[in-house]
C-alpha positions in Angstrom: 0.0 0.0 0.0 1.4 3.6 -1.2 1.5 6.3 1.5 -1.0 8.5 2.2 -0.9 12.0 0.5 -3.5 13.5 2.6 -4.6 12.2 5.9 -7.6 14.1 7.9 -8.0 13.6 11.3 -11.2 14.4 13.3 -12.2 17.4 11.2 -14.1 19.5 12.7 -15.7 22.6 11.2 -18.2 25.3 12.7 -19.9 28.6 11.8 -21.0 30.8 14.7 -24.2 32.4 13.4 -26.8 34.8 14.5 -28.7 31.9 15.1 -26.7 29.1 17.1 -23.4 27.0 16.3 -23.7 24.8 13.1 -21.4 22.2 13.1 -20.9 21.3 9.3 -17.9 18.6 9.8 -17.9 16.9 12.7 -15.0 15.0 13.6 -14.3 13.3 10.5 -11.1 11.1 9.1 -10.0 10.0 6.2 -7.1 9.2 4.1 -6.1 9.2 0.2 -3.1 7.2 -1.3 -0.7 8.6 -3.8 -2.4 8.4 -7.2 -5.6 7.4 -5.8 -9.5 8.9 -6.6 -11.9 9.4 -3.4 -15.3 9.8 -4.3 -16.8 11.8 -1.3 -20.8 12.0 -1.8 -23.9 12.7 0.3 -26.9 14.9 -0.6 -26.6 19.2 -0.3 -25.8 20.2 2.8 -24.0 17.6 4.8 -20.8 19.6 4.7 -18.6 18.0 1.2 -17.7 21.5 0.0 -16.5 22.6 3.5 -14.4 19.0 4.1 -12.5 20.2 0.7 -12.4 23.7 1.7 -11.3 23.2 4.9 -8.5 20.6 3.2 -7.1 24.0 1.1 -7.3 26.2 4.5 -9.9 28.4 2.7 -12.5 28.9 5.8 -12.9 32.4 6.6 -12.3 32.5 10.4 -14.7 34.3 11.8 -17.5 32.6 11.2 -15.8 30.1 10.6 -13.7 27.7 13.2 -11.4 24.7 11.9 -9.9 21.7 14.5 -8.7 18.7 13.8 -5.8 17.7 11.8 -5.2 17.6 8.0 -1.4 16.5 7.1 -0.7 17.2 2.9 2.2 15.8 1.7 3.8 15.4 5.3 2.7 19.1 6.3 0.4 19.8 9.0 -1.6 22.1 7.0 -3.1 23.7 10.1 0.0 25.0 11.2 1.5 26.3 7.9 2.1 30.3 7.7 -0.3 32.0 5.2 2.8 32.3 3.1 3.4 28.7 3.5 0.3 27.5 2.6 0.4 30.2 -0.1 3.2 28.3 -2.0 1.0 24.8 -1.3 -1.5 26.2 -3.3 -1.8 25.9 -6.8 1.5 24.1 -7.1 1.0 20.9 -5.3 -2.7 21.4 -4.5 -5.2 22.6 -7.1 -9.3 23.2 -6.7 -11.8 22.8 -9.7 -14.7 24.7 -8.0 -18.6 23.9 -8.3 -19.7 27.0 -10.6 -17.0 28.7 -12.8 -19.2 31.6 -13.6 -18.2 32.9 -9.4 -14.7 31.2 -9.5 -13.3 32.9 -12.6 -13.0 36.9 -12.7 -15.5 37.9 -15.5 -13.4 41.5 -15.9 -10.3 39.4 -17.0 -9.6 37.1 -20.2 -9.2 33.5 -19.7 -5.7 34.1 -21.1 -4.9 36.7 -18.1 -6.0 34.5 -15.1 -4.3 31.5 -16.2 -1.5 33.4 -17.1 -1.4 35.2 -13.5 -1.4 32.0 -12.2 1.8 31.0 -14.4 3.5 34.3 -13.3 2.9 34.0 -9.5 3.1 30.3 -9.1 6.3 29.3 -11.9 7.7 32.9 -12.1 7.1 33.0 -16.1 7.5 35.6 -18.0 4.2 37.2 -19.8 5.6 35.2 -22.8 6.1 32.0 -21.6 3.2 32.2 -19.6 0.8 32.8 -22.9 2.6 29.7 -24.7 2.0 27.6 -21.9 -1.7 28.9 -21.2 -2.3 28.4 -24.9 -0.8 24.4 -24.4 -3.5 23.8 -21.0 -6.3 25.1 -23.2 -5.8 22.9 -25.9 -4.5 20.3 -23.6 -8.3 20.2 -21.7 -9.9 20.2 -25.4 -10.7 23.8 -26.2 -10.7 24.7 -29.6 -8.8 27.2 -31.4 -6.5 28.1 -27.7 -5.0 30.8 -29.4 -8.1 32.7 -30.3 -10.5 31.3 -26.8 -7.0 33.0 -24.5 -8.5 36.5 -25.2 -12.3 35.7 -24.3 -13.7 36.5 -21.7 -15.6 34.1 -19.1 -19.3 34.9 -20.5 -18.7 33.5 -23.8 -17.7 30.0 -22.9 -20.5 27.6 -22.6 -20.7 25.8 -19.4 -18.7 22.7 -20.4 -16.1 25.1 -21.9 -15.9 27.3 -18.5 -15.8 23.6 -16.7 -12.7 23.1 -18.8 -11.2 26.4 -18.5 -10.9 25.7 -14.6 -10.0 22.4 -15.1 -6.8 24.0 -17.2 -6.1 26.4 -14.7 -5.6 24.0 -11.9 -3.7 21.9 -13.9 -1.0 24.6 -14.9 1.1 24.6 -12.2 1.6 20.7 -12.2 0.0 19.5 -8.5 0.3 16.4 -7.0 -3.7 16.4 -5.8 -6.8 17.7 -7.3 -10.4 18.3 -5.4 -13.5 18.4 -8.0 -16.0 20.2 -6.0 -19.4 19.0 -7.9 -17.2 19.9 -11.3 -20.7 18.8 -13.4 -23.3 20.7 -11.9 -25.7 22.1 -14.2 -24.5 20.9 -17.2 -26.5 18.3 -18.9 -25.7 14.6 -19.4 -23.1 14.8 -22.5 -21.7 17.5 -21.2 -20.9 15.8 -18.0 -19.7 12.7 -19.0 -17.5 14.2 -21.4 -16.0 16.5 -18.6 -15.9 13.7 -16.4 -13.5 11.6 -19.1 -11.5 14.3 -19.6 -10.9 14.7 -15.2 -10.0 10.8 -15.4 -7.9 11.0 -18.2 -5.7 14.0 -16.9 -5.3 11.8 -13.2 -4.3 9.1 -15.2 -1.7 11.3 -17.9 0.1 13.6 -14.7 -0.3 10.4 -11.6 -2.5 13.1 -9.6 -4.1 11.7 -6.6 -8.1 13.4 -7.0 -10.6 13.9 -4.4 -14.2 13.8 -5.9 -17.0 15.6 -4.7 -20.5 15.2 -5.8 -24.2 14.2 -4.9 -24.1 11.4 -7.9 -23.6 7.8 -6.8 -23.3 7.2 -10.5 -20.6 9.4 -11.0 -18.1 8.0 -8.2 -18.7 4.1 -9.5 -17.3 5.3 -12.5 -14.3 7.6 -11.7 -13.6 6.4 -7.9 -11.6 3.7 -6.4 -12.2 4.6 -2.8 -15.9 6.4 -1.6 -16.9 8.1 1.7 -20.5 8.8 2.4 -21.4 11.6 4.2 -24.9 12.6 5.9 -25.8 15.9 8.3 -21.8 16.5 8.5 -20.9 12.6 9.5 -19.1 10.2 7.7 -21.1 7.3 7.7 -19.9 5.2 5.2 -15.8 4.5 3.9 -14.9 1.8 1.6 -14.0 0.9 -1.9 -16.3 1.0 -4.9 -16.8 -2.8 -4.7 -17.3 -2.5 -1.2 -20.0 0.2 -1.2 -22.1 -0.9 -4.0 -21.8 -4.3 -3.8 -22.0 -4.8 0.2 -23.7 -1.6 1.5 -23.8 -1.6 5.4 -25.2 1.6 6.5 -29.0 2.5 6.2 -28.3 5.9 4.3 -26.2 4.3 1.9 -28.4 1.7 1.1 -30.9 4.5 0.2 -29.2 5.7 -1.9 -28.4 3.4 -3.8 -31.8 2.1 -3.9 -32.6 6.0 -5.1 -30.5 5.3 -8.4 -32.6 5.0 -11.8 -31.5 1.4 -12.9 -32.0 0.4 -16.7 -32.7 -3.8 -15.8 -35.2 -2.6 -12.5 -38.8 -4.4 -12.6 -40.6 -2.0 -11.6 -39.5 1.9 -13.1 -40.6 3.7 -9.9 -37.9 4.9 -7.8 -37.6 4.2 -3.6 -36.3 7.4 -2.2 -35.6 8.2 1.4 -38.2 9.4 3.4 -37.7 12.9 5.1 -35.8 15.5 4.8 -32.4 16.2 5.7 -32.2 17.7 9.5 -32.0 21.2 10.6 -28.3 21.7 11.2 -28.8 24.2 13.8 -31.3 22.0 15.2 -29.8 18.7 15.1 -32.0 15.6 16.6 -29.8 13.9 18.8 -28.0 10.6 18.4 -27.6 9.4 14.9 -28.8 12.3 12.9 -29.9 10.2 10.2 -32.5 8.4 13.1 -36.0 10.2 12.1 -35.3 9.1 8.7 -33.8 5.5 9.0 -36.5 2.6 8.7 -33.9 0.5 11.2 -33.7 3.4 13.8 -33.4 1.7 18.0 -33.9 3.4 20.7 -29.6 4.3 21.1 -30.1 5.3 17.7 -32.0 7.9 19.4 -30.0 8.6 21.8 -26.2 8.5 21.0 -24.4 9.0 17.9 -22.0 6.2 16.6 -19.0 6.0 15.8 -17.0 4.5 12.7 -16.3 1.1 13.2 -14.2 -1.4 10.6 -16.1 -3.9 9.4 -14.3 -5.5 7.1 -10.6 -4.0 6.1 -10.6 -0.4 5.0 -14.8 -0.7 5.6 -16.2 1.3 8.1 -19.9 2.1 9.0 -21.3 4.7 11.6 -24.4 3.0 12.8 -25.5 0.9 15.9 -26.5 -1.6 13.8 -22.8 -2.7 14.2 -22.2 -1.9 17.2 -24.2 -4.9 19.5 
């Protein structure tokens, strides 16, 4: 087994609001191998973006408060200078966001913020930084690079803006990629075309990639390890085989049984009933409890833990636990 590039250790992240403390990690871990792809999915809301976020030291402190331990590369990113973690990055760590359209400046060509990327990451000249920009656009399957450089960000289509990002985090060469939901809003071609192209450019630089989305169907076909998260737990870690084929916690199960599937009998769906908790109003115990058809009384009552059930397969849920 290769060592781990990223490790996360009890990840904890809360927002101190007008209205109470929302806890949107809570005391999660996790870990991702060198040139490995960890699909991390759960429905909108139970704290994905902020995991990755929290990964590339991008929570605003106030609101915001970070604890727990995430080690990059051997570095204990919590304890990096803002210069240190600066030079991190870009160069060895590089974010494709959820919407381009609030990511990328829409007062600059595409050409200028790749380029300023090239210039304060690489120290390139405006030269060399235009030839290379020109190389990432065609390298992520933009047509005519030399001409798209000098656009600006409203007239890309959505796949092209998708790709545009895509180029930009791969300019400076890192070593680990997060996808935050890269295929939202764009329609089914369009997403599986992107999601190729993010498998093929792990597979052509030996990135490791952590994959963010709401789609099971998306991580069984880019992923080789998956975390499920619900109401900011992780209640679910395994591999691909391990999660679809062998499901062991109620939520998962779900959603799986929530996926459209071509050779199904019967063409209605069986989704999960409920609604996702209020954060600032957590029940207590396993927060998945009001919705789980399996929910005991401890369920009620205290929330579990991860345990291994199998190697490298953990489950949060009391089901395990007697």
């Amino acid at each position: 087994m290769s060592e781990p590039i990223l490790q996360v250790k009890d990840l904890t992240v809360s927002f101190h609001l007008k209205r109470g403390i929302l806890t949107a990690v809570d005391s999660n871990s996790f870990s991702i191998e060198k040139g490995e792809t960890f699909g991390l999915v759960g429905e909108s809301g139970s704290g994905k973006s902020v995991t990755a976020r929290a990964i590339m030291r991008l929570i605003r402190t106030p609101p915001g408060k970070t604890s727990g331990e995430v080690v990059f590369d051997g570095d204990k990113v919590f304890e990096l200078s803002a210069k240190q973690m600066e030079s991190i990055r870009g160069s060895k760590i590089a974010m494709v966001f959820q919407e381009p359209m609030s990511a990328l400046n829409p007062v600059f060509t595409v050409g200028a913020q790749i380029g300023d990327v090239l210039r304060t990451n690489l120290a390139m000249t405006k030269n060399e930084a235009k030839e290379r920009t020109v190389e990432l656009l065609r390298l992520v399957g933009i047509p005519s690079p030399e001409k798209r450089l000098n656009s600006y960000v409203h007239e890309f289509s959505g796949g092209m803006r998708q790709r545009v990002m895509l180029a930009m985090a791969l300019s400076c060469d890192p070593m680990f990629l997060i996808a935050d939901e890269p295929t939202t809003a764009l329609d089914v071609t369009i997403q599986a075309t992107i999601l190729e192209l993010i498998k093929d450019m792990i597979d052509r630089f030996g990135m490791s990639l952590l994959f963010i989305t709401h789609n099971l169907g998306v991580v069984a076909h880019s992923c080789d390890k998956i975390g499920v998260m619900y109401a900011s737990h992780l209640v679910e870690l395994g591999t691909k085989e391990e999660i679809f084929n062998n499901p062991q916690h109620p939520y998962t199960l779900g959603l799986l049984n929530s996926i459209p599937r071509m050779d199904a009998n019967e063409k209605w769906l069986t989704p999960i009933d409920g609604y996702v908790c209020d954060m600032l109003d957590p029940p207590k115990g396993c927060k998945f409890n009001p919705r789980c058809p399996k929910a005991m009384d401890i369920c009620r009552e205290q929330q579990p833990a991860l345990k291994e059930l199998a190697p490298g397969h953990f489950s949060a849920c009391h089901l395990h636990h007697s």
